[in-house]
C-alpha positions as CSV (number, residue, x, y, z in Angstrom):
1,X,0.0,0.0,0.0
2,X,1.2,3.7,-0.6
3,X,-0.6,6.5,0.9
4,X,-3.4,4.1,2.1
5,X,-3.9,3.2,-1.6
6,X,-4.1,-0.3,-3.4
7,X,-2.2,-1.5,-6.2
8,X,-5.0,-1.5,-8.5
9,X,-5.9,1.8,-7.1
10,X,-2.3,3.6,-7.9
11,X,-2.7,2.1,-11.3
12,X,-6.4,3.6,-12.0
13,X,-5.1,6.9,-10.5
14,X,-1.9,6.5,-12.9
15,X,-3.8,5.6,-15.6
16,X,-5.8,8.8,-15.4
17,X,-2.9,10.8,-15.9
18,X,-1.7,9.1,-19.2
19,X,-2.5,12.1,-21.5
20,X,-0.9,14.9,-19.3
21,X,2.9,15.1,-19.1
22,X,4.3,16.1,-15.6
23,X,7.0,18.0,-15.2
24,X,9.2,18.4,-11.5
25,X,6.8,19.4,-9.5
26,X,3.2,18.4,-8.2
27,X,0.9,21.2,-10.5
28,X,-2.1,22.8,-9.0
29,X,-4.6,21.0,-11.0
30,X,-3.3,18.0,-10.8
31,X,-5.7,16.6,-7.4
32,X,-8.8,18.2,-9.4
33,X,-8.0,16.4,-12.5
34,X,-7.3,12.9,-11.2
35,X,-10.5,13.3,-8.9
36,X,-12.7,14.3,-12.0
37,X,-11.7,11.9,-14.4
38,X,-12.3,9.4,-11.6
39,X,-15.6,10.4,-10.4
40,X,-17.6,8.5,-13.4
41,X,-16.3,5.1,-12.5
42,X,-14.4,5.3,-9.5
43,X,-16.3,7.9,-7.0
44,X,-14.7,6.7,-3.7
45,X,-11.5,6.9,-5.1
46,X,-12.2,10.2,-6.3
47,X,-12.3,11.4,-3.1
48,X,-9.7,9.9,-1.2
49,X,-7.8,11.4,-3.4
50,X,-9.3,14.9,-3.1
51,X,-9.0,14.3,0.8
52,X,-5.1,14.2,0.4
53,X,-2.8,17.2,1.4
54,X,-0.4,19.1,-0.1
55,X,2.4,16.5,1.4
56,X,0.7,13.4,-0.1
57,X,0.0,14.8,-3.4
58,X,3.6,15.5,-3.6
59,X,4.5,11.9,-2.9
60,X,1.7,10.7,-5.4
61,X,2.6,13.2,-8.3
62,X,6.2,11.4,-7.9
63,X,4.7,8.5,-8.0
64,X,2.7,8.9,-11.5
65,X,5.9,10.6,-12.5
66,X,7.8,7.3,-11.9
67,X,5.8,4.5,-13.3
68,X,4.9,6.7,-16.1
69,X,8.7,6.7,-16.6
70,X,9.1,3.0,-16.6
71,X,6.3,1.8,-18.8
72,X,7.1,4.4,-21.3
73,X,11.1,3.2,-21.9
């Protein structure tokens, strides 16, 4: 588990940020963006992640930023 999160949850919230490319830090609409595109499908999700601070976004923007980097080599 990271940040209280499942597996299959990190990959859901990873997979919602396959269009966007992020650069060295967390951006300010990142949270919003991940929540919405979840909301449809994944509503409980959503808002654990729009219940994290500005510390755990940080660590979850990292995250994203890594496994994008692997699976994109």
């Amino acid at each position: 588990m990271f940040l209280g999160f499942s597996l299959d949850e990190l990959m859901e919230v990873v997979r919602t940020c396959d269009a966007i490319e992020i650069e060295d830090c967390t951006p300010d609409y990142l949270q919003d963006f991940i929540a919405q595109r979840l909301d449809a499908d994944f509503p409980v999700l959503a808002n654990r992640v729009r219940l994290l601070n500005a510390e755990q976004m940080d660590a979850l923007c990292e995250y994203i930023k890594d496994t994008h980097f692997l699976i994109r080599q």
